[in-house]
N, C-alpha and C positions, 0 to 999 in steps of 0.2 A: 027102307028109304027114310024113313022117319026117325030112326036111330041116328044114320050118317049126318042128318040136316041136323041136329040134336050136337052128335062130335063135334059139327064145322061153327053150331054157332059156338058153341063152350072152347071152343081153339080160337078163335074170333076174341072171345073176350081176355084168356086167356094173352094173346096179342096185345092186347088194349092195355093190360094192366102193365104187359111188360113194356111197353111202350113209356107209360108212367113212369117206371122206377127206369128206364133209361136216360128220358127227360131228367128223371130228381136226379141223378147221377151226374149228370154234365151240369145241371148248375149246382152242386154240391161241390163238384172239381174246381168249378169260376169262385165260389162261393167261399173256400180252403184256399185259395189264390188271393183272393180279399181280405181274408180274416187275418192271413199269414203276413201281409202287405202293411193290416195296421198295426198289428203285434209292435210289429219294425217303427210304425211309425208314432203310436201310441205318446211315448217320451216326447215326441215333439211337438206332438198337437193335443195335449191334455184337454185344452178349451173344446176340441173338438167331439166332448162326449155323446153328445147326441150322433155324431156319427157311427162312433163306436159301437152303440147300443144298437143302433139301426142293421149293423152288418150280422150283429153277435144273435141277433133275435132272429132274422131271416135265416144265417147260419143254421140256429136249430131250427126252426121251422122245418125246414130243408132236408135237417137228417131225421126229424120225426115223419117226415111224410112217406122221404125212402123206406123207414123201418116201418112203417105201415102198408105201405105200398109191397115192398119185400114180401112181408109175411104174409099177404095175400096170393102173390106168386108164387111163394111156395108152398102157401096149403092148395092153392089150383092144381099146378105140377105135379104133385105129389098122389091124389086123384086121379089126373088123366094118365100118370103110369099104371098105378095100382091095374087101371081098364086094360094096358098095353095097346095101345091105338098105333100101329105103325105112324098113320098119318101125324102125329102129334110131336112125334120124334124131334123133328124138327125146336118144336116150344118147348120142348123139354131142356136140347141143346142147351138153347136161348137162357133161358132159367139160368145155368150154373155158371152159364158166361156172367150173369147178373149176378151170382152170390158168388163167386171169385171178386167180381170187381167190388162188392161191398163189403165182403171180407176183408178187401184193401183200403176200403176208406175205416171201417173200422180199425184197423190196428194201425193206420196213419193218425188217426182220430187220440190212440190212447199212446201217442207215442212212440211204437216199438220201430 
């Protein structure tokens, strides 16, 4: 019994964190929306530096927290398979749908 309450709460946290890098994900996506917004507008509003600085820094912020956040879910994940927890399967899922979609802000990130 103490085992399973042990799984549920490390699936629990496990949740928590993906939860986080979900969060960082959508405002990474609002935040790449922004950034791309003033790229464009940049030229027009030079005087408007302090804006720019303000998106550019939140911007990273945003992708340092994801790539922290990330790599947390993935040393969790990576753990709770090693165990094979049926129950867990599920956050497992979860996990690669989250390193698919940051695979994709990365290589949107570098360009390609």
């Amino acid at each position: 019994c103490f085992l399973k309450v042990n799984v549920l709460i490390n699936a629990r946290k496990i949740l928590a964190k993906y939860m986080n890098v979900k969060r960082a994900v959508d405002r990474l996506a609002s935040l790449c929306s922004d950034v791309e917004d003033l790229k464009g507008t940049i030229p027009k509003y030079k005087d408007d530096a302090e804006k720019v600085e303000t998106y550019l820094a939140e911007y990273e912020h945003y992708l340092a927290l994801l790539q922290r956040n990330f790599g947390y879910l993935r040393d969790d994940a990576k753990k709770m398979q090693r165990k094979e927890d049926r129950s867990l399967r599920k956050v497992i899922e979860e996990y690669y749908k989250a390193q698919k979609l940051f695979t994709q802000y990365l290589k949107a990130e570098a360009g390609e």
